[in-house]
C-alpha positions as CSV (number, residue, x, y, z in Angstrom):
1,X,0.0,0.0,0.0
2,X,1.4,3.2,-0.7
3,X,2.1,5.8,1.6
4,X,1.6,9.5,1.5
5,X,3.2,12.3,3.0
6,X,2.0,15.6,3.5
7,X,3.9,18.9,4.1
8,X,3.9,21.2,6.9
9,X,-4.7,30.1,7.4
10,X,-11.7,35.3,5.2
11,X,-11.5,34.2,8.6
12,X,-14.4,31.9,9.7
13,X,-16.6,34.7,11.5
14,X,-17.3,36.1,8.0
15,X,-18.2,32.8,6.7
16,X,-20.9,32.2,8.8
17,X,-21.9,35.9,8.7
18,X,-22.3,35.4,4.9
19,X,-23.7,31.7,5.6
20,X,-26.4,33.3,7.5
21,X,-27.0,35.8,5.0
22,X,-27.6,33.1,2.5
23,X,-29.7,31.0,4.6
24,X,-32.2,34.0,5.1
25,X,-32.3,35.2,1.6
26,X,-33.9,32.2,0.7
27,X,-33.1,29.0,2.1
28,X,-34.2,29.3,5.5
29,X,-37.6,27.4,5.5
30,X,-36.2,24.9,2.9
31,X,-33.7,23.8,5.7
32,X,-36.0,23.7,8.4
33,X,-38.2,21.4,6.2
34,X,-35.0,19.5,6.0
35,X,-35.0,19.2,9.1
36,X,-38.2,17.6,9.0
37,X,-37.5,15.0,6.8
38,X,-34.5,13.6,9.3
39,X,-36.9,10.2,10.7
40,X,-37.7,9.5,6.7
41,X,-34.3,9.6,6.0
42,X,-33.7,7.1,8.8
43,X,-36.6,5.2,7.4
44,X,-35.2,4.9,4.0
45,X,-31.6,2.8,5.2
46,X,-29.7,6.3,3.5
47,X,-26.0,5.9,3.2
48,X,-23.0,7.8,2.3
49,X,-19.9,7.3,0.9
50,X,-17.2,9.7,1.4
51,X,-14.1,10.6,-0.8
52,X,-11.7,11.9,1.4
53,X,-8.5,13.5,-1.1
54,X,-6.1,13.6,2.0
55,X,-3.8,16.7,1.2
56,X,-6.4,19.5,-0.3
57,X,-6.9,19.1,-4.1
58,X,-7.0,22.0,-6.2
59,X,-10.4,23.5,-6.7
60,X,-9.0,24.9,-9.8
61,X,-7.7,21.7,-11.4
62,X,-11.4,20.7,-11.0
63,X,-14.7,22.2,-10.2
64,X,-13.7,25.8,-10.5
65,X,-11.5,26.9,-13.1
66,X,-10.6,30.9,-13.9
67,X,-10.0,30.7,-17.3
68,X,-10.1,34.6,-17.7
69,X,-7.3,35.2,-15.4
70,X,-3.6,35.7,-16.0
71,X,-1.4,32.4,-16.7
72,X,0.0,32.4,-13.3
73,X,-3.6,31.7,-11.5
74,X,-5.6,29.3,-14.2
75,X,-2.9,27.0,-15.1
76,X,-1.9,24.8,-17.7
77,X,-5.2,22.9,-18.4
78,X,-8.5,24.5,-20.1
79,X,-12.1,25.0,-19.2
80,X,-14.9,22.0,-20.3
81,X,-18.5,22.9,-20.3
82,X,-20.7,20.9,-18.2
83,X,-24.5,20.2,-18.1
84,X,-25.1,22.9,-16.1
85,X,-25.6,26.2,-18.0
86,X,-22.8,28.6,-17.5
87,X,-20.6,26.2,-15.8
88,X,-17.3,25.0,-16.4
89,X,-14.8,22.3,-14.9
90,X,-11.3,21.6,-15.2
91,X,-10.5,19.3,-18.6
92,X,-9.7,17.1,-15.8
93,X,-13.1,16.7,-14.9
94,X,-14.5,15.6,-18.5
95,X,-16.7,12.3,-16.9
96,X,-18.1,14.0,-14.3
97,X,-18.9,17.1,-16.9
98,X,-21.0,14.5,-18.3
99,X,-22.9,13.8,-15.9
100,X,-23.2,17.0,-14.0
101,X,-27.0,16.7,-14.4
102,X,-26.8,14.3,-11.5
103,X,-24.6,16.3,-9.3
104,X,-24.0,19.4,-7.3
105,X,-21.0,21.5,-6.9
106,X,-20.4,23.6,-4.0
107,X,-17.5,26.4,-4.7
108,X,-18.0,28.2,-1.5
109,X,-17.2,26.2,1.7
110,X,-14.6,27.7,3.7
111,X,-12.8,27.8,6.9
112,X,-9.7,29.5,8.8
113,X,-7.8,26.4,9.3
114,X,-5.0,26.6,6.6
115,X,-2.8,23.4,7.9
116,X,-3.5,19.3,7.6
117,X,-4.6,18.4,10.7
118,X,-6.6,21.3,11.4
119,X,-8.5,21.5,8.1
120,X,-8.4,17.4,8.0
121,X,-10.2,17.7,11.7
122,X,-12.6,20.5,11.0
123,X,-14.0,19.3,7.1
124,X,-14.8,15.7,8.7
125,X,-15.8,16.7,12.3
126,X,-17.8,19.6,11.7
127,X,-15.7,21.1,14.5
128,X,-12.4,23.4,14.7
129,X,-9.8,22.1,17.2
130,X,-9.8,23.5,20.7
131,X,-6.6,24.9,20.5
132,X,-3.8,25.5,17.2
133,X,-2.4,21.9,16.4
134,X,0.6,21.1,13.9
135,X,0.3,20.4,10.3
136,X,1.1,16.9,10.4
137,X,-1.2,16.6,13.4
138,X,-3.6,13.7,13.6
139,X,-6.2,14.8,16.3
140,X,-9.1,14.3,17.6
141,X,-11.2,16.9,19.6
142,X,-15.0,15.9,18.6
143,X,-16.3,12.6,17.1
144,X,-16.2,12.1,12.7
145,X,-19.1,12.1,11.0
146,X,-18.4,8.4,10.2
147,X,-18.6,7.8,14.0
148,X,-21.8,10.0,14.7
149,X,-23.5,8.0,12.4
150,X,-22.4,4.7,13.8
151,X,-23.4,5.6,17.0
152,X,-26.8,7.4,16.1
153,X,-27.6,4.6,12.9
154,X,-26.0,1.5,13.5
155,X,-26.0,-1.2,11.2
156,X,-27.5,-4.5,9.7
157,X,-27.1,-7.4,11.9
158,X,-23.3,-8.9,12.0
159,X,-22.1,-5.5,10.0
160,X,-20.1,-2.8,11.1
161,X,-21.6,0.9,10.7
162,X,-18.7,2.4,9.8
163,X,-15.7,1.8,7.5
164,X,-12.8,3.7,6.1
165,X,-10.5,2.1,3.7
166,X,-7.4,1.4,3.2
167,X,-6.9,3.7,6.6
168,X,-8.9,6.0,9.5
169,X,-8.3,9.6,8.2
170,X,-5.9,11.8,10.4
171,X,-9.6,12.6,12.1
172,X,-11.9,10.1,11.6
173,X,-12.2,8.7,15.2
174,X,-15.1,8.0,17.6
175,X,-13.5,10.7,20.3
176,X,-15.9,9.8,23.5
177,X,-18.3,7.7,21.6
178,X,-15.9,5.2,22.0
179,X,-14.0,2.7,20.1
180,X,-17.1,0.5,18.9
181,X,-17.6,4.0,16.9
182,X,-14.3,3.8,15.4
183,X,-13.9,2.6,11.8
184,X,-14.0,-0.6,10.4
185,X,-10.5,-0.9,8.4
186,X,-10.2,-2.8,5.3
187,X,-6.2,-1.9,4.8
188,X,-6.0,-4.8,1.8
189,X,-6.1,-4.0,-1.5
190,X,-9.4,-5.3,-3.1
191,X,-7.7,-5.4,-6.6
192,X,-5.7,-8.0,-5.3
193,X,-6.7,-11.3,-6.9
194,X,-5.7,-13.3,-3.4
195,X,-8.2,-9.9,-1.6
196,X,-9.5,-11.2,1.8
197,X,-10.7,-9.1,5.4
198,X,-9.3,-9.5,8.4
199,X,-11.6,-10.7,11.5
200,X,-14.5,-12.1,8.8
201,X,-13.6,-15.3,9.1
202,X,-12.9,-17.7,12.1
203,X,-8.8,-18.5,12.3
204,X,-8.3,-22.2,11.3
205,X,-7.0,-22.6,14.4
206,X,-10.0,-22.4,16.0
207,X,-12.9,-24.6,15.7
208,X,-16.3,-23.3,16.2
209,X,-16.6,-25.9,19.1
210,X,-13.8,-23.7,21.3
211,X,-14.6,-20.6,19.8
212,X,-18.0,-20.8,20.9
213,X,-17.2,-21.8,24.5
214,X,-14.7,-19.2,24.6
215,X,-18.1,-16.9,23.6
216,X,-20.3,-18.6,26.3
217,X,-16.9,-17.2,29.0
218,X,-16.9,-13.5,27.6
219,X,-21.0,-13.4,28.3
220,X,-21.2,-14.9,32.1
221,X,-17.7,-12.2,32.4
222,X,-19.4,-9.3,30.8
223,X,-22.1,-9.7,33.6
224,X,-20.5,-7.4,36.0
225,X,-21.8,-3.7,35.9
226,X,-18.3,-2.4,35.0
227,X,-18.6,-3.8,31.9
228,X,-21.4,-1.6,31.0
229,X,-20.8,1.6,32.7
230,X,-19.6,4.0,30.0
231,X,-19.3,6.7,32.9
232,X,-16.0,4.8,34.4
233,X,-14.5,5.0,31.5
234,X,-13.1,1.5,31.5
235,X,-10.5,0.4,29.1
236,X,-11.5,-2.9,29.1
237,X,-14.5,-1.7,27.6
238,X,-13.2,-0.8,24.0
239,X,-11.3,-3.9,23.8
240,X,-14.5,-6.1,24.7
241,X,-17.0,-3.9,21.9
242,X,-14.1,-5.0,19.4
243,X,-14.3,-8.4,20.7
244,X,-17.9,-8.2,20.4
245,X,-17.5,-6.7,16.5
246,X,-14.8,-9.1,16.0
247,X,-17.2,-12.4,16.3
248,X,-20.4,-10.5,14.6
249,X,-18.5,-10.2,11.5
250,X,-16.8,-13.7,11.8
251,X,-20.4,-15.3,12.2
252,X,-22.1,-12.9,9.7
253,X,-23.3,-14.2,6.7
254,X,-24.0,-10.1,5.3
255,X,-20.5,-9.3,5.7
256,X,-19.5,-12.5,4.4
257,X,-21.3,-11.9,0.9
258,X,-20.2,-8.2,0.9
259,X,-16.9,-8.8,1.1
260,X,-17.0,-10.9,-2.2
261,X,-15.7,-8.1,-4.0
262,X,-14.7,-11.0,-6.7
263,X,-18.1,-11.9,-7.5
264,X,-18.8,-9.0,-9.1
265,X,-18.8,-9.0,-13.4
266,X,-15.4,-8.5,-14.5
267,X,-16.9,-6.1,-16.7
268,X,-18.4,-3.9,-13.6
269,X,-14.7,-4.1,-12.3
270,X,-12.8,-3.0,-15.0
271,X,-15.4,-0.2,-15.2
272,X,-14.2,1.2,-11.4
273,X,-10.8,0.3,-13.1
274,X,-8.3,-1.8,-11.6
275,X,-6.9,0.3,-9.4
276,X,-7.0,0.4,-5.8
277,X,-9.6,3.4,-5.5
278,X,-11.2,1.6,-8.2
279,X,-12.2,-1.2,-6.4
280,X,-12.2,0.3,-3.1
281,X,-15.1,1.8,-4.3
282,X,-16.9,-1.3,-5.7
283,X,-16.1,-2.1,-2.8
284,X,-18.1,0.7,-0.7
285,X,-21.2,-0.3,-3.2
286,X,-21.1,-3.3,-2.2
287,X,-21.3,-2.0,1.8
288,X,-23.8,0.6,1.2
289,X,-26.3,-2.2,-0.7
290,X,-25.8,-4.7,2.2
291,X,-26.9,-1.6,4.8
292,X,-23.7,0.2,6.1
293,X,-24.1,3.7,6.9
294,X,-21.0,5.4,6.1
295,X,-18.1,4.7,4.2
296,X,-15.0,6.5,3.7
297,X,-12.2,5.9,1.1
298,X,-9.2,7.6,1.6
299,X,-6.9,8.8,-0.9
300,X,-3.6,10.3,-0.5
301,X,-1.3,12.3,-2.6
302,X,-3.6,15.7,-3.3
303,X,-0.7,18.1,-1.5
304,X,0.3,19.1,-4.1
305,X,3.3,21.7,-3.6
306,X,4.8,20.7,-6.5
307,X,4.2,18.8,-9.6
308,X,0.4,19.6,-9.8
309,X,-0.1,19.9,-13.5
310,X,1.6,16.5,-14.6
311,X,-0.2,14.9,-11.2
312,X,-3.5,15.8,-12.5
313,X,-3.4,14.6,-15.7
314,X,-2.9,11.1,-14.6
315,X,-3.8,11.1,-10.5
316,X,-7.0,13.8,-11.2
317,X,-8.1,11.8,-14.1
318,X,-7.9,8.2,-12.2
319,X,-10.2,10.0,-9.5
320,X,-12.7,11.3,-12.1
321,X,-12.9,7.8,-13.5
322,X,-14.3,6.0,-10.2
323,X,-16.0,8.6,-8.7
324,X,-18.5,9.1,-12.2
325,X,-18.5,5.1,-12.4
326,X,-19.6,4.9,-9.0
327,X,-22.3,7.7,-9.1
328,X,-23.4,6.0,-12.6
329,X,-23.3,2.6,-10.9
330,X,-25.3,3.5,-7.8
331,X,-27.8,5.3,-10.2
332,X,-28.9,2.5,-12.2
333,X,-28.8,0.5,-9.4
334,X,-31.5,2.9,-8.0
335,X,-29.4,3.5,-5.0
336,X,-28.1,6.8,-5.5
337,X,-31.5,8.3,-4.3
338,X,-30.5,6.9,-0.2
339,X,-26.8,6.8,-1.0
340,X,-25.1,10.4,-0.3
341,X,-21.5,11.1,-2.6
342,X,-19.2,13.4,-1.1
343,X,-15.8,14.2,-2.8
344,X,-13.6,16.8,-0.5
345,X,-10.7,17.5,0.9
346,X,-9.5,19.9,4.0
347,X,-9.0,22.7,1.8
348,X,-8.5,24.3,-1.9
349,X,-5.4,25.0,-2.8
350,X,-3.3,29.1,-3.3
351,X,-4.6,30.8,-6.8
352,X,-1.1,31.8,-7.2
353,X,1.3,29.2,-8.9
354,X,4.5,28.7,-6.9
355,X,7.8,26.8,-7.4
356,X,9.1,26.0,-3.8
357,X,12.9,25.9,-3.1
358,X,14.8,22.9,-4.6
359,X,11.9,22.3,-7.1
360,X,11.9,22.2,-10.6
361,X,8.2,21.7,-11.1
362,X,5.4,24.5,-10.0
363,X,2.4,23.5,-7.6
364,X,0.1,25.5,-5.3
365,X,0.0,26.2,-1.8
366,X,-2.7,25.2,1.1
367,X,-6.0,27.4,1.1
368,X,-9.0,27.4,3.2
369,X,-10.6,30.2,2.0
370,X,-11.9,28.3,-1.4
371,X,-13.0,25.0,-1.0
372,X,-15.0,23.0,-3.7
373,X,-16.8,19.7,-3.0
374,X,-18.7,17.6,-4.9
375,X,-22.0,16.7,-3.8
376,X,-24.7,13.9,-5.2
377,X,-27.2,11.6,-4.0
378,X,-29.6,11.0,-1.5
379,X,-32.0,13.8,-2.4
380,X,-29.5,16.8,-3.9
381,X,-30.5,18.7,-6.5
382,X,-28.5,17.6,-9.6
383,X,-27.4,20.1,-12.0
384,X,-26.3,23.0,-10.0
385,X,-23.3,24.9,-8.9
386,X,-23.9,26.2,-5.4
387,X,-21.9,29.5,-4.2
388,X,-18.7,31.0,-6.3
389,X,-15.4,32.2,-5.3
390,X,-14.2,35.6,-7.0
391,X,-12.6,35.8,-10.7
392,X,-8.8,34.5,-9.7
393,X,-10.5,32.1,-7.1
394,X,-9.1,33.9,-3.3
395,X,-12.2,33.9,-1.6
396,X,-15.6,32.5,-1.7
397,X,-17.8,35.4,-2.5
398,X,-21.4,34.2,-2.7
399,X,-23.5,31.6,-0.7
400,X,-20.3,31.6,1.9
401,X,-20.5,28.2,3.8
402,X,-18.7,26.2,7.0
403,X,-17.8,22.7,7.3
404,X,-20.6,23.0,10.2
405,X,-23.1,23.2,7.6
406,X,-21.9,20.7,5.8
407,X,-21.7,18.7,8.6
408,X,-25.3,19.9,9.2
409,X,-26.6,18.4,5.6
410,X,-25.0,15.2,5.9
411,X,-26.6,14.2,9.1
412,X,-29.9,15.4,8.3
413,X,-29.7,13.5,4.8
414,X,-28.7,10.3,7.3
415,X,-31.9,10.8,9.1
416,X,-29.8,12.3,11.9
417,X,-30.5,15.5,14.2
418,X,-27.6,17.7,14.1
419,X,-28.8,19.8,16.6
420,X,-28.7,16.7,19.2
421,X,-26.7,17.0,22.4
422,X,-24.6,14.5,22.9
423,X,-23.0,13.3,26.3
424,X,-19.1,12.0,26.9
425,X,-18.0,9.6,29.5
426,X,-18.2,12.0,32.1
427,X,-21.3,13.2,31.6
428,X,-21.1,16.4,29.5
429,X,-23.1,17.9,27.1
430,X,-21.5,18.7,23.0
431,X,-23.8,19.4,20.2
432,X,-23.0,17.6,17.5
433,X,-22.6,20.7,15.1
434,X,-22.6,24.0,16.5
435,X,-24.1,25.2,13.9
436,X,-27.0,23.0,12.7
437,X,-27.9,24.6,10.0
438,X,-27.2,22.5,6.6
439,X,-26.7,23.9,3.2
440,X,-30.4,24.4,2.5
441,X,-29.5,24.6,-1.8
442,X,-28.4,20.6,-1.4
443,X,-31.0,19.6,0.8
């Protein structure tokens, strides 16, 4: 599996000022609505599939191109024209042009979080961190979004609710919802022809005999309270709800069938392509048809400091590829309408082209204060572009919103409350968005 590295930020008050300002213009009462429809979510088993570009990828390279400014800002690559009228993408972006009837584009989500951990932590909390952490920070300060749905959804019988593969992003944890919340990792490579899941089937070592005695031990032990007193915060707990995961899946003929990644037409697999996005997400399908909640792939490589241009016409083209195979896919398999897309990063990246010291190849810098996400499924509006950034792409300009309203929108699309108050071990109250608000043109 291969590894990436990344290197080492209109402040967020205005956002939300602007947010606001959007919100009553027009989409106040559609988001309250929204609201509304939270338990039919929940009713209709929605889903959603995440697309984490670990690094920030350029919202220039794809969903927001400036071909009228000067060579240094728009780049080496030219504008396409999309479904939508009077939008462009990146010539990157040529699939998804294609189908941009079926999606939404938001250009204006931004924060004040201008390093990796920060911006990784804030885009898939909802949350900012409590106090300034380091770029290569992995933290975690408030629960994902992958483990607020676990703990508020759940999942099919002998299924985890939440999965991230090939790894948990730098903030994808549970935080005090605990480690059942954590993600499910599927670190193999599903391309791989030998492709199996660790903990889905019992070790050969152990017949089902012993195994099931040793079951019959844990359940006459797990009597005592401790066990089941979240508010003691005992260690042994999160080691026995992995235990507990550990034999549903084992035992589980759901995740036994989803997992069969190999089953699928050879001609649906080459379609993802063989790659290991590709099949990783087949392989989130696959999870979202047998009930999971939430599933995140992540994919590294999007800092791109240096290099961008030649990275995009390979690595940017690659992602285009899966992510319009999968939206087709889950369209005709009349699952896009309960399965939510997102395609994101922790920020955008500097307008300005820059060569850093020692390089020979140009790139651009972090920047939160442009971020473009792709949005489709589950109930959004296709054929839209929500919000713009101004004409050399510094600063959203219209329809400003925060990762707390995009929080906001997922959860409600998941049939979840975001204005909920959750509780930690010790008894105290956190709202699972501050700001519950979603993004009422995607709702």
């Amino acid at each position: 599996m291969a590894i990436h590295q990344n290197c080492e930020g209109l402040l967020r008050r205005d956002c939300l000022k602007l947010g606001l300002g959007a919100l009553l213009s027009g989409g106040l009462t559609g988001a309250l609505g929204a609201r509304a429809g939270a338990a039919e979510a929940t009713s209709r088993k929605t889903s959603c599939i995440l697309v984490w570009l670990d690094g920030g990828p350029s919202h220039i390279e794809t969903f927001d191109p400036k071909p009228q400014a000067p060579a240094e800002i728009r780049g080496e690559f030219q504008p396409i024209q999309t479904k939508i009228p009077g939008a462009v993408f990146s010539e990157n972006m040529t699939r998804l042009a294609a189908i941009s009837d079926k999606l939404t584009i938001l250009r204006s989500v931004c924060h004040n979080q201008n390093n990796h951990g920060a911006g990784n932590h804030y885009m898939m909390t909802g949350a900012p961190t409590r106090i300034p952490v380091s770029c290569g920070a992995f933290v975690s300060f408030h629960p994902s979004m992958g483990s607020v749905v676990s703990a508020e959804r759940g999942a099919p019988e002998g299924m985890p609710p939440y999965f991230s593969l090939p790894s948990m992003t730098r903030s994808g944890g549970p935080n005090f919802l605990g480690a059942k919340h954590a993600p499910f990792v599927v670190s193999d490579d599903p391309n791989n022809k030998n492709f199996i899941v660790r903990d889905v089937t019992i070790p050969q070592e152990l017949d089902d005999g012993r195994a099931n005695g040793r079951r019959e031990i844990r359940k006459r032990l797990d009597q005592f309270i401790r066990f089941h007193d979240r508010a003691a915060a005992d260690p042994v707990l999160g080691a026995d709800e992995n235990y507990q995961q550990a034999v549903s899946l084992m035992t589980s003929t759901a995740a036994q069938k989803a997992f069969q990644i190999q089953q699928e037409p050879d001609s649906v697999r080459e379609a993802y392509t063989r790659t290991p996005l590709g099949q990783r997400a087949l392989l989130a399908r696959r999870l979202v048809e047998a009930g999971v909640p939430f599933v995140t792939l992540n994919d590294g490589g999007w800092d791109h400091h240096s290099n961008i241009f030649p990275a995009f016409k390979t690595q940017g083209q690659k992602l285009e590829a899966v992510v319009a195979t999968l939206i087709e896919d889950l369209h005709q398999r009349g699952l896009l309408e309960t399965t939510l897309v997102l395609v994101m990063g922790e920020f955008g990246r500097t307008p300005q082209i820059s060569t850093l010291p020692g390089s020979t190849t140009p790139g651009r810098d972090h920047w939160s204060s442009a971020i473009s996400v792709l949005v489709a499924g589950c109930g959004t509006p296709g054929g839209q572009v929500v919000g713009a950034t101004d004409s050399r792409g510094y600063a959203a300009v219209e329809k400003i919103y925060a990762p707390e309203n995009l929080a906001s929108s997922v959860y409600l699309k998941l049939g979840i409350n975001p204005d909920k108050i959750l509780y930690n071990s010790t008894g105290r109250p956190a709202h699972i968005v501050s700001d519950p608000r979603p993004i009422a043109e995607i709702m």
